[in-house]
C-alpha positions as CSV (number, residue, x, y, z in Angstrom):
1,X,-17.4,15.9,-9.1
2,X,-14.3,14.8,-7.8
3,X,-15.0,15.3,-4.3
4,X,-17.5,13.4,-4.9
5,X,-16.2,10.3,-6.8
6,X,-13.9,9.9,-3.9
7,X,-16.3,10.2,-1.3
8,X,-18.5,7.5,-2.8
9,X,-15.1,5.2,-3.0
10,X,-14.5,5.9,0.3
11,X,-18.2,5.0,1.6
12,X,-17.9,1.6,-0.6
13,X,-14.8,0.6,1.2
14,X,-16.3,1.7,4.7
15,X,-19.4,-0.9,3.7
16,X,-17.6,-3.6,2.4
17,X,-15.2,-3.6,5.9
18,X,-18.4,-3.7,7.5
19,X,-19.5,-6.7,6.1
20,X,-16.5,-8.3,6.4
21,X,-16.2,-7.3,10.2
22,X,-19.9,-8.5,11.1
23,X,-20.4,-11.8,9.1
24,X,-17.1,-12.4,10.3
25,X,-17.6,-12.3,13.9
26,X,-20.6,-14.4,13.5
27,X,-18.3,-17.0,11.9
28,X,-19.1,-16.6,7.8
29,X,-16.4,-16.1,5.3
30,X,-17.1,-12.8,3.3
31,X,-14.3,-13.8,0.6
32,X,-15.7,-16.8,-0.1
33,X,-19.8,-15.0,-0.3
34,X,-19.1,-12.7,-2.7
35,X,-16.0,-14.4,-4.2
36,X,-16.4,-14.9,-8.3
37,X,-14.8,-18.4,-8.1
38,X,-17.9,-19.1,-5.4
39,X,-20.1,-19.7,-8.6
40,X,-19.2,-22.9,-9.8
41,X,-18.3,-24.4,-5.8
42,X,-20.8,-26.2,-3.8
43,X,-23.7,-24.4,-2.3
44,X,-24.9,-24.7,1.1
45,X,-28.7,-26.1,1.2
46,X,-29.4,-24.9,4.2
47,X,-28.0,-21.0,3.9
48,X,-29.6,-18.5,1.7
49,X,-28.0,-15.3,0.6
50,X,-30.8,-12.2,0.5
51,X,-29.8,-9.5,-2.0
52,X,-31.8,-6.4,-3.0
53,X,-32.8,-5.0,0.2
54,X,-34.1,-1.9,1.3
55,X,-32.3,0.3,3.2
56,X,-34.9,0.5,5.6
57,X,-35.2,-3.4,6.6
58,X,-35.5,-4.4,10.0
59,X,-34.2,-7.6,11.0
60,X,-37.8,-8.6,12.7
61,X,-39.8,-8.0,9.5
62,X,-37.3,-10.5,7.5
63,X,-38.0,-13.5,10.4
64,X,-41.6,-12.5,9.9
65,X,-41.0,-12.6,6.0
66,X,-39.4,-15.9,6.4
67,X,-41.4,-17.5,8.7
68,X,-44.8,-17.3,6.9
69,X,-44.3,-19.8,4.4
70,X,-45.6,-22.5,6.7
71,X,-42.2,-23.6,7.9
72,X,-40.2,-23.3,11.4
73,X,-38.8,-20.0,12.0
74,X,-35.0,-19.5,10.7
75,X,-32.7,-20.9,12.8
76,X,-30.5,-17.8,12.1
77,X,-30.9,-14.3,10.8
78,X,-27.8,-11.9,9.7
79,X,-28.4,-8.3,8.9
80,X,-25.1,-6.1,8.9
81,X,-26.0,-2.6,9.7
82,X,-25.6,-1.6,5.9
83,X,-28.6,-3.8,5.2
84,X,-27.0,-4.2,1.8
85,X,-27.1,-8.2,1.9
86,X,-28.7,-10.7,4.5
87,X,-28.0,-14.5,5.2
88,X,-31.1,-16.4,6.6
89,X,-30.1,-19.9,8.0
90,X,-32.9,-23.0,8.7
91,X,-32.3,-25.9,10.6
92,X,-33.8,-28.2,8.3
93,X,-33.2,-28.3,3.8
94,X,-36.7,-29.0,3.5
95,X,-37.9,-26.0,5.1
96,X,-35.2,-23.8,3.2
97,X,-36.0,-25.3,-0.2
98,X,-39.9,-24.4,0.6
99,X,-38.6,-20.9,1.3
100,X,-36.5,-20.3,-1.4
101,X,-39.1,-21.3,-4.2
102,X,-42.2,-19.2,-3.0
103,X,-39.9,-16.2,-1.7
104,X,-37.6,-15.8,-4.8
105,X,-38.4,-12.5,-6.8
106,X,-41.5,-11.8,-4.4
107,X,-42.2,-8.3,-4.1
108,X,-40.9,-6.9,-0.5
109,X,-41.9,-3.3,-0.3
110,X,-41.0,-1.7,-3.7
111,X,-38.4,-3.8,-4.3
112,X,-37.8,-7.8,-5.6
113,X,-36.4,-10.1,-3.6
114,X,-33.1,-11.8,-4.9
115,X,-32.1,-14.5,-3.3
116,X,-29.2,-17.4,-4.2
117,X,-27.9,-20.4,-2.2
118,X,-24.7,-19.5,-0.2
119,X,-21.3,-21.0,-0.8
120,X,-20.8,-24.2,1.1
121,X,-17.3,-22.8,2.0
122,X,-19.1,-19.4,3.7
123,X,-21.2,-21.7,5.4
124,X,-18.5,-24.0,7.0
125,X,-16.2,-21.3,8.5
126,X,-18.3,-21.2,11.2
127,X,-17.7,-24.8,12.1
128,X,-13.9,-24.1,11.3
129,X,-13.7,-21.1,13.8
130,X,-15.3,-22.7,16.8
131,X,-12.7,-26.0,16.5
132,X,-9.7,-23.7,16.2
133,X,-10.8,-21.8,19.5
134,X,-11.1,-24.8,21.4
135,X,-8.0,-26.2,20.2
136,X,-6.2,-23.0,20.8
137,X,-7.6,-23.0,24.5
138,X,-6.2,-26.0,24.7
139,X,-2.7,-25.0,23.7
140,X,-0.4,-23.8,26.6
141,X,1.4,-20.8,26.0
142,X,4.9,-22.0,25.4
143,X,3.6,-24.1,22.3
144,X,1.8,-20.7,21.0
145,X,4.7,-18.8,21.3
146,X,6.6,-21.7,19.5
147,X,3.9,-21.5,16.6
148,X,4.4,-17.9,16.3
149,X,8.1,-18.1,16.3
150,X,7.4,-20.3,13.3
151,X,4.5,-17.9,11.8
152,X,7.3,-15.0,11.5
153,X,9.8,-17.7,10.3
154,X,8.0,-18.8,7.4
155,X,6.0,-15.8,6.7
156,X,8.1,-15.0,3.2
157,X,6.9,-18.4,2.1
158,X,3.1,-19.6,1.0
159,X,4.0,-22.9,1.0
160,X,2.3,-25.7,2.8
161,X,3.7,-29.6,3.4
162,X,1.4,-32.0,3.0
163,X,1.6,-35.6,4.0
164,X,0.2,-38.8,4.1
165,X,-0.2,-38.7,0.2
166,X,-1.5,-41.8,-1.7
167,X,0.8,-42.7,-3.7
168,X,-1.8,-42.6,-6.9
169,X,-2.2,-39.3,-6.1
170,X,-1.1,-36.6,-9.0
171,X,-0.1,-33.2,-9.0
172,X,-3.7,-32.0,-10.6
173,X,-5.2,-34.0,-8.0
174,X,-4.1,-32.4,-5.3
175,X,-4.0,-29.0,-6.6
176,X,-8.1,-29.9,-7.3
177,X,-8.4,-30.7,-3.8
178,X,-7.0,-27.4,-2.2
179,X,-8.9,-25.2,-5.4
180,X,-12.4,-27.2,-4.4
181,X,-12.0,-25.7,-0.9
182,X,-11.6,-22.1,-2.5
183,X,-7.6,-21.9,-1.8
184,X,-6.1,-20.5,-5.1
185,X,-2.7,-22.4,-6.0
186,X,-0.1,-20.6,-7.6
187,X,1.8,-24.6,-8.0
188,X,1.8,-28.1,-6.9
189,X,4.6,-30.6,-6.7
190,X,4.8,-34.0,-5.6
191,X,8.5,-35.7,-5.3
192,X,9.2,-38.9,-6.5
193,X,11.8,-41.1,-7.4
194,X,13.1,-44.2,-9.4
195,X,12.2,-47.3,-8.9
196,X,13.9,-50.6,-10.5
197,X,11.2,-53.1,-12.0
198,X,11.9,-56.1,-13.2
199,X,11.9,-56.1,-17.1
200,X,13.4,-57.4,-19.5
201,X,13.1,-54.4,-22.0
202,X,15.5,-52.1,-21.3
203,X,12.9,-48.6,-21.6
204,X,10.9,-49.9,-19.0
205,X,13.4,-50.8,-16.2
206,X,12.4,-48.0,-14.1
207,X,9.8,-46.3,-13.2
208,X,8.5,-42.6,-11.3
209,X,6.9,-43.7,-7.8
210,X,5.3,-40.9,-5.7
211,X,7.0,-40.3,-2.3
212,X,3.7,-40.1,-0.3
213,X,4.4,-36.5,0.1
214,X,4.1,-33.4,-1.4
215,X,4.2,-29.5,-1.3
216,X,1.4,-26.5,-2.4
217,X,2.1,-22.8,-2.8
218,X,-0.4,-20.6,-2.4
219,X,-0.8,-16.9,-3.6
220,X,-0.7,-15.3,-0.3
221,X,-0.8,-15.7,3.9
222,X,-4.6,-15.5,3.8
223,X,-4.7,-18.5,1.3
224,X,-2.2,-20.2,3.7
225,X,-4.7,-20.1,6.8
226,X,-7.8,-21.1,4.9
227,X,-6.1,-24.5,3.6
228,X,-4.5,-25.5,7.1
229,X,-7.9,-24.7,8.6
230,X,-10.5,-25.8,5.9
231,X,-8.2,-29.1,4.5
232,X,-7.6,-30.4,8.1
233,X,-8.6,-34.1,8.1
234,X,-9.8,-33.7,4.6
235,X,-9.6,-37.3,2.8
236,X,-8.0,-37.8,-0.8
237,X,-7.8,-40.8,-2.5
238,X,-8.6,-42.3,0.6
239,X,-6.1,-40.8,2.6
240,X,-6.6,-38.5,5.2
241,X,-4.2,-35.3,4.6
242,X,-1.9,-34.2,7.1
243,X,-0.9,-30.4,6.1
244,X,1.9,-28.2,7.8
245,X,3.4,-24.5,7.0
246,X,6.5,-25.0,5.0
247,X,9.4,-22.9,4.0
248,X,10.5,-24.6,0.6
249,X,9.1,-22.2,-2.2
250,X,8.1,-24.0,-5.6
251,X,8.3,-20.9,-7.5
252,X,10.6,-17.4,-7.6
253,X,7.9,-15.2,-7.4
254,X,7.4,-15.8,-3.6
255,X,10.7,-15.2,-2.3
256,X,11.7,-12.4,-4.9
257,X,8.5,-10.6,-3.8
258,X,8.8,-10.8,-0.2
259,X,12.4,-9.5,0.0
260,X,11.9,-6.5,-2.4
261,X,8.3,-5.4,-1.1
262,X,8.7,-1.7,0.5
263,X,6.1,-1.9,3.4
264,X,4.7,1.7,3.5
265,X,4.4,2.1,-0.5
266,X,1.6,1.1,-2.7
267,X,1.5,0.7,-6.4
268,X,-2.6,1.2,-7.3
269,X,-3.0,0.3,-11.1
270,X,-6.0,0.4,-12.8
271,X,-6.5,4.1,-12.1
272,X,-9.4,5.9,-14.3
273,X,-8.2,8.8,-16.5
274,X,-10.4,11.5,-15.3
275,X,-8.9,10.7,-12.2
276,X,-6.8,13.7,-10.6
277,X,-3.6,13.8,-8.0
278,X,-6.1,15.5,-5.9
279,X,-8.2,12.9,-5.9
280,X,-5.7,10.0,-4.7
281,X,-4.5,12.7,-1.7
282,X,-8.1,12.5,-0.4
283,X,-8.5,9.0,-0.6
284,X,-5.5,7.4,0.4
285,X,-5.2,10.0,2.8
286,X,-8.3,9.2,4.3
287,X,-6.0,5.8,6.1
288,X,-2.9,8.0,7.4
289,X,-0.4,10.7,6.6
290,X,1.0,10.3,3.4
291,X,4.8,10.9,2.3
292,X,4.4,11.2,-1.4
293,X,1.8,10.9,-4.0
294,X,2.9,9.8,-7.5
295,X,1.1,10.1,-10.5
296,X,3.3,9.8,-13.9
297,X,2.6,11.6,-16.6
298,X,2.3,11.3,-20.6
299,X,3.9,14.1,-22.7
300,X,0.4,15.6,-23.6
301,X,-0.2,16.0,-19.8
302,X,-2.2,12.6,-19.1
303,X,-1.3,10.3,-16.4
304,X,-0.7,6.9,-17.6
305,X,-3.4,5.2,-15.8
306,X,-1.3,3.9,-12.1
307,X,0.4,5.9,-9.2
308,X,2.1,5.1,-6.5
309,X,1.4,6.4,-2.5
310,X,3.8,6.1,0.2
311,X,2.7,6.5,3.7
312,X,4.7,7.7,6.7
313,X,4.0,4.4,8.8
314,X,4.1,0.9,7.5
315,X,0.8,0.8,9.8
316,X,-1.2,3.1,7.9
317,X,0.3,1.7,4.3
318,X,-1.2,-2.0,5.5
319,X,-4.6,-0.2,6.5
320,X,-5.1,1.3,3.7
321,X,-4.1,-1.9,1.6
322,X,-6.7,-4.1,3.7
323,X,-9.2,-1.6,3.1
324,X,-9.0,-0.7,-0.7
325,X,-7.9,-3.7,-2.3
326,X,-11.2,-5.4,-1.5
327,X,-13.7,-3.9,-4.5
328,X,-13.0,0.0,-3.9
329,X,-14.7,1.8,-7.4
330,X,-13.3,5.3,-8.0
331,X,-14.8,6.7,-11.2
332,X,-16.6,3.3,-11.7
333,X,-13.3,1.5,-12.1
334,X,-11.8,-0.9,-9.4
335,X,-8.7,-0.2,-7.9
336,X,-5.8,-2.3,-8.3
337,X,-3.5,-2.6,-5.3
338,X,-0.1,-4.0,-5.1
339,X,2.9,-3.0,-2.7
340,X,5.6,-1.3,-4.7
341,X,9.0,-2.7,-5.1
342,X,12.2,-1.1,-3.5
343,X,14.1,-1.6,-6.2
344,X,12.5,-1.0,-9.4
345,X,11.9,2.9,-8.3
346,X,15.0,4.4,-9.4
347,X,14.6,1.9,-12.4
348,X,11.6,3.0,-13.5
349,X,11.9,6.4,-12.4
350,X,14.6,6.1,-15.4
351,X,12.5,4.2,-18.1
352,X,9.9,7.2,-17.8
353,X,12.8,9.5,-18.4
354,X,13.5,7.8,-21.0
355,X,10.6,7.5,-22.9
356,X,9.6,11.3,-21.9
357,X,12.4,12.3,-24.0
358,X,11.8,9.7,-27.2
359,X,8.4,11.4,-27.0
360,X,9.9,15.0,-26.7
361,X,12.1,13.5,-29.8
362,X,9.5,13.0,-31.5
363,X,7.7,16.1,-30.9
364,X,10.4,17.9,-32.2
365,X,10.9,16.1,-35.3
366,X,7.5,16.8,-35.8
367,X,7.4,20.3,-35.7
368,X,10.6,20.4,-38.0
369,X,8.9,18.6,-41.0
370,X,6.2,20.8,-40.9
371,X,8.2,24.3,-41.0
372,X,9.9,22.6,-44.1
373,X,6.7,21.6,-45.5
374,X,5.0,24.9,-45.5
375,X,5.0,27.0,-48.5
376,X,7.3,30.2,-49.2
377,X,5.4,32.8,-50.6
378,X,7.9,35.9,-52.3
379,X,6.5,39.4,-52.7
């Protein structure tokens, strides 16, 4: 059964990266289709998201599906080879809204139809892609070589400058306008500084203005890309934004992370109980050769529900992160993924010491009280 939990974890991940490979080279954002935060965002009206296929669908019967409703034939079909999911595109809302209300639970083979508007923000990478190749054709190769100078600079910092502020503009409306896009925040801040107004009460002779500037801090270098491609040119208050990488951090977390991160070590949390050592050797040795595999233990034998694998190659450790810390299952629970730190190993190392013996303590005090409860019988 193990053997088999993993190998069912390991064909999930090989799916999802499938997905994510195809719809990305035809220009749709995976994170953002099947993203939970995607069901409150805008929806495309001109995009519809298939579910519930068969495995057996072929991408001719689907145009032939969904161009029998008495409408123009879809402007765009995408099938990934897993046939798990499918996007059908039209060139006109009209003909899309037709589509969606008489196709919508209809029976297609033995199976219902489920189909759901896609994300606005799926929809408009594809628009975002094709400007950033022409501008990067464009570019001559001593200013890309500047930019990735920079990229490495700033790497350790998720932080973005943005400029050209209104100077109305507040903290929760700018942090709104990056979240709308589907960037998660981690903190906004806007500077600002005194002004002297003429008053003659003395508690209002100054006053906060807004500097016209301000600085976001994303959770991570993927959130970083998605705002400078997505908010470019993007107007608030009536200003049009001006964003640019920056290296000022807003908050510890980002800098104290990105110096103490061991690059070939992973911490996976989350892990299910009837989980074994063997079974984290065969999948996270499925992405490389591994040093170690760590699974702490409880005093009655249990593990405690993480472990830790550490890879020979920061190469393999980064594959094997990009692969499972998507939606990988294992025993119907999702994997957590986080790299380890470099220094709280020996630190924790310790504090499972430690508590190994209060339990063993415990044990022991245990087993005393109940020699001294038992009853002396004489002859």
């Amino acid at each position: 059964s193990g053997d088999a939990a993993v190998r069912l974890a390991l064909g999930e991940t090989h799916i999802i990266e499938e997905n994510r490979t195809y719809f990305q080279d035809n220009g749709i954002d995976m994170e953002a289709l099947v993203s939970l935060k995607s069901s409150s965002k805008k929806r495309s009206k001109n995009l519809i998201l298939v579910k519930n296929l068969p495995f057996d669908t072929v991408k001719d019967e689907l145009a032939k599906l969904f161009g029998s409703v008495g409408v123009d034939d879809p402007e765009r079909i995408l099938l990934p080879p897993s046939k798990t999911i499918a996007l059908i595109q039209y060139r006109h809302d009209s003909d899309a809204k037709r589509v969606f209300q008489k196709l919508a639970f209809k029976r297609y083979k033995h199976v219902p139809l489920y189909l759901e508007w896609a994300p606005y923000a799926a929809a408009e990478k594809k628009k975002e892609d094709n400007e950033e190749k022409v501008e990067e054709e464009e570019e001559t190769p001593q200013e890309t070589a500047v930019e990735e100078e920079e990229g490495e600079n700033t790497v350790t910092s998720f932080s973005i400058y943005v400029k050209n502020l209104n100077f109305s503009t507040t903290e929760d409306r700018l942090r709104s306008c990056f979240e709308n896009h589907d960037v998660t925040v981690r903190a906004a801040k806007i500077p600002t500084k005194a002004v002297a107004m003429n008053s003659s009460k003395t508690d209002d002779s100054s006053k906060l203005l807004s500097m016209g500037f301000g600085f976001v801090e994303c959770d991570s270098e993927e959130s970083v890309r998605k705002a400078l491609s997505r908010l470019k040119g993007v107007t608030l208050d009536g200003h049009t934004l001006e964003l640019k990488r920056s290296t000022k951090a807003l908050t510890n977390t980002t800098t104290k992370k990105s110096k103490n991160l061991n690059p070939t070590k992973i911490s996976c949390r989350n892990v299910p109980f009837q989980a074994t050592r063997t079974d984290l050797l065969r999948l996270f040795g499925a992405f490389g050769t591994l040093k170690k595999i760590r699974l702490p233990k409880k005093y009655d034998g249990g593990h405690r529900g993480f472990a830790f694998a550490e890879y020979a190659r920061t190469q393999e450790a980064v594959a094997a992160m990009n692969a499972l810390s998507r939606s990988t299952h294992l025993y119907g629970r999702r994997l957590v993924l986080e790299w380890a730190e470099v220094e709280d190993t020996t630190h924790e190392v310790g504090t499972l010491r430690e508590k190994a013996k209060r339990d063993l303590g415990k044990i022991d005090i245990m087993g005393q009280s109940s020699t001294l409860n038992k009853k002396t019988k004489f002859n």
